[in-house]
C-alpha atoms as a printed R data frame, in Angstrom:
   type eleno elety resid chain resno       x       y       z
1  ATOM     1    CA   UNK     A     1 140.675 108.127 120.080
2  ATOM     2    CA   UNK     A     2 138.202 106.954 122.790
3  ATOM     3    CA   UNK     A     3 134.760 107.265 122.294
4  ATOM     4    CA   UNK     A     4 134.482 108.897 125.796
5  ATOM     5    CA   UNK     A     5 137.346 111.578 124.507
6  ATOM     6    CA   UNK     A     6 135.297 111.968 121.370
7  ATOM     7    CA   UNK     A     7 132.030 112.405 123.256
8  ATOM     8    CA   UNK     A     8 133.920 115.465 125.869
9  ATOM     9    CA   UNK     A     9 135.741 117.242 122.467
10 ATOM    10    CA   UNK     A    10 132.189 117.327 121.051
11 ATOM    11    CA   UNK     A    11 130.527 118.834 124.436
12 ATOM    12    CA   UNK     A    12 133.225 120.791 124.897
13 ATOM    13    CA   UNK     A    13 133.564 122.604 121.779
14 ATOM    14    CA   UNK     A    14 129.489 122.900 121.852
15 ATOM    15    CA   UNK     A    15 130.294 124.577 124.915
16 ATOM    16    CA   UNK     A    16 132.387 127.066 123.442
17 ATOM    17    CA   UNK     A    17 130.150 127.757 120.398
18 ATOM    18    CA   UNK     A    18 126.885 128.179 122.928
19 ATOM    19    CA   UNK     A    19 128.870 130.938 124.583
20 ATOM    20    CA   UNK     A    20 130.237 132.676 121.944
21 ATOM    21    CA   UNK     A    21 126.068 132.616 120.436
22 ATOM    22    CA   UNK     A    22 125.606 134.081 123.900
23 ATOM    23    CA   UNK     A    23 127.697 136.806 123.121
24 ATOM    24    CA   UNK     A    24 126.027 137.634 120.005
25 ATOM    25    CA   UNK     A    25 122.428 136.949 120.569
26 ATOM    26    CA   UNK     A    26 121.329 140.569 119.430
27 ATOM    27    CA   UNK     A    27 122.847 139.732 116.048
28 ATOM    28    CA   UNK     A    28 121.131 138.578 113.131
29 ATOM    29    CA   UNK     A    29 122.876 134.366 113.565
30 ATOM    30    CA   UNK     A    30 123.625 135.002 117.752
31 ATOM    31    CA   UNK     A    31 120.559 132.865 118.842
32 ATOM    32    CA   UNK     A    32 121.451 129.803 115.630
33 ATOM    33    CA   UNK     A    33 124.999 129.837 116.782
34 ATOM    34    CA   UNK     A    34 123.070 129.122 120.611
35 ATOM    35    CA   UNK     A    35 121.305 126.481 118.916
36 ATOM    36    CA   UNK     A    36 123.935 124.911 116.954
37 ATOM    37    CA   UNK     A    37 125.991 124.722 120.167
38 ATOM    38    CA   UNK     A    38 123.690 123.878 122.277
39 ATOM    39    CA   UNK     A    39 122.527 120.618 119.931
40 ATOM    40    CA   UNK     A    40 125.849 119.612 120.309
41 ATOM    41    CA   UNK     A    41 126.175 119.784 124.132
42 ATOM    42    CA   UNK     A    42 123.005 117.629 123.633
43 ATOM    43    CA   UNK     A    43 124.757 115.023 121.473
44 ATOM    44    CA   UNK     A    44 128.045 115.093 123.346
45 ATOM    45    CA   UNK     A    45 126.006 114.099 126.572
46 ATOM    46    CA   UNK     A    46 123.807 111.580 124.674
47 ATOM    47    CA   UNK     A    47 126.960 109.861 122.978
48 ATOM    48    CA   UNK     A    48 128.399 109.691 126.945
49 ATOM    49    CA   UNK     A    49 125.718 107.883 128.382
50 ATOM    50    CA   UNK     A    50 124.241 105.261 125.357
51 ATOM    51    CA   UNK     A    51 125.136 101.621 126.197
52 ATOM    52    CA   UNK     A    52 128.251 100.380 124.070
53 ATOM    53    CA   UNK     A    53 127.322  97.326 121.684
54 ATOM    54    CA   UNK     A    54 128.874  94.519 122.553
55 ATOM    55    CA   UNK     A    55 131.397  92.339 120.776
């Protein structure tokens, strides 16, 4: 798998898991599930734009 596919499946499914925290941000884990989602949007984008080492 490409590192660019790796890096969108990672954003992606932090995507998902920030909106389904959304959903339950009343509950007692809503706003950690947020979080936990929303780090890996972070690390998704991060991983998209770092410079590739070079051979």
């Amino acid at each position: 798998m490409k590192s660019t596919t790796t890096s969108w499946v990672v954003t992606g499914l932090g995507a998902v898991v920030s909106g389904l925290g959304a959903t339950m941000r009343r509950s007692r884990f809503g706003t950690g599930i947020l979080g936990f989602g929303l780090a890996h949007v972070v690390l998704g984008i991060l991983d998209m734009v770092r410079p590739l080492p070079e051979k």
